[in-house]
N, C-alpha and C positions, 0 to 999 in steps of 0.2 A: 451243346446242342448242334452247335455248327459242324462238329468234326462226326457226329453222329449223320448228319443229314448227305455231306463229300462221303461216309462211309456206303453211304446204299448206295448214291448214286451209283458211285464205283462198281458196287458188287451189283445193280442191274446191268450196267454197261457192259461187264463180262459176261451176265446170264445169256446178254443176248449176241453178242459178238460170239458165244457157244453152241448156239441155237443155228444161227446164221450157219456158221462153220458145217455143223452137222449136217445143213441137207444139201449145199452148193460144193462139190469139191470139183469144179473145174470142168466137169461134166456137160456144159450148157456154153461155153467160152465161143462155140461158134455157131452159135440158133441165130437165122438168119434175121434181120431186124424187125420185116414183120410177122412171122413169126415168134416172136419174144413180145412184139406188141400184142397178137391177140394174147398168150397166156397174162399179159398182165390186163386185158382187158375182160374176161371172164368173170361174171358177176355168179353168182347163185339165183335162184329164181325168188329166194327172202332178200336180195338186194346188198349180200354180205360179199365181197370180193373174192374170188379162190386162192387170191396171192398171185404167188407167180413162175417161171420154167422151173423153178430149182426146186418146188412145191408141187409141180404136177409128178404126175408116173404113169408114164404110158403103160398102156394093161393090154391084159387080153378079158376076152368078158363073156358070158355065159347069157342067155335069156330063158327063166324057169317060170311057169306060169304067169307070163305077162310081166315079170320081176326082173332087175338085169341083178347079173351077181358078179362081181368081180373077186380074183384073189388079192388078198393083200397079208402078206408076210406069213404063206407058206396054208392061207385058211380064207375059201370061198365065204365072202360074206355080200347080204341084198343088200344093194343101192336103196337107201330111200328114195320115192318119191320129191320130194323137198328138193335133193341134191341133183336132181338130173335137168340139164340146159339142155335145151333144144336150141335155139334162136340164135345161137354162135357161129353154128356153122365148126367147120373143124378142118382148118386149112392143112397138117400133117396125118390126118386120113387113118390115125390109129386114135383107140380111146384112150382116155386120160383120165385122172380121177385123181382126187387129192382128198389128204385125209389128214387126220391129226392121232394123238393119245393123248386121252384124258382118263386120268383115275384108272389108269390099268386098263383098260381096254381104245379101242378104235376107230373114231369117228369119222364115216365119210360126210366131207363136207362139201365136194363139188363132183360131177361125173358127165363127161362129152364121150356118147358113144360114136363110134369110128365114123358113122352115114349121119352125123349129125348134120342139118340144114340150115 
């Protein structure tokens, strides 16, 4: 039981030390400190965190009938509701959006358009 239980730990500790890897490669090494403090301070408006620089993506972004849309990997998709901060403010004056994959497709989970207040 015990060598079973040091086995996961093992094999989560690499799931996520793989995870990690995948979205920081070094890219972020010189965001100045408060700048790296707001993306780590960015909440969602359901109170869920965005994470953080190495999890944003600066974007560019579209507005279609009152809807923002941004591209993400190559395919314009609407910003829910849910995901859009206003109340942050957006100290590097471009938009940002962070998103995940689940089950095959793409979820946005946070989005700061460029004139956010």
């Amino acid at each position: 039981m015990r060598r079973m239980v040091l086995a996961g730990l093992t094999m989560g500790s690499l799931a996520c030390a793989t995870v990690a890897a995948a979205f920081d490669n070094g890219q972020f090494d010189n965001v100045p400190p408060d700048i790296r403090a707001w993306f780590k301070s960015v909440v969602a408006p359901n109170g869920v965190p965005c994470c953080d620089v190495s999890d944003g993506h600066r974007t560019t972004y579209d507005v279609r009938d009152g809807t923002y849309w941004v591209p993400i990997e190559g395919r314009w998709m609407p910003v829910p509701e849910r995901a859009i901060i206003r109340d942050r403010g957006n100290p590097i004056s471009e938009a940002v959006v962070w998103y995940v994959h689940h089950r095959g497709d793409i979820i946005i989970s946070c989005f700061v358009p460029a004139d956010a207040v």
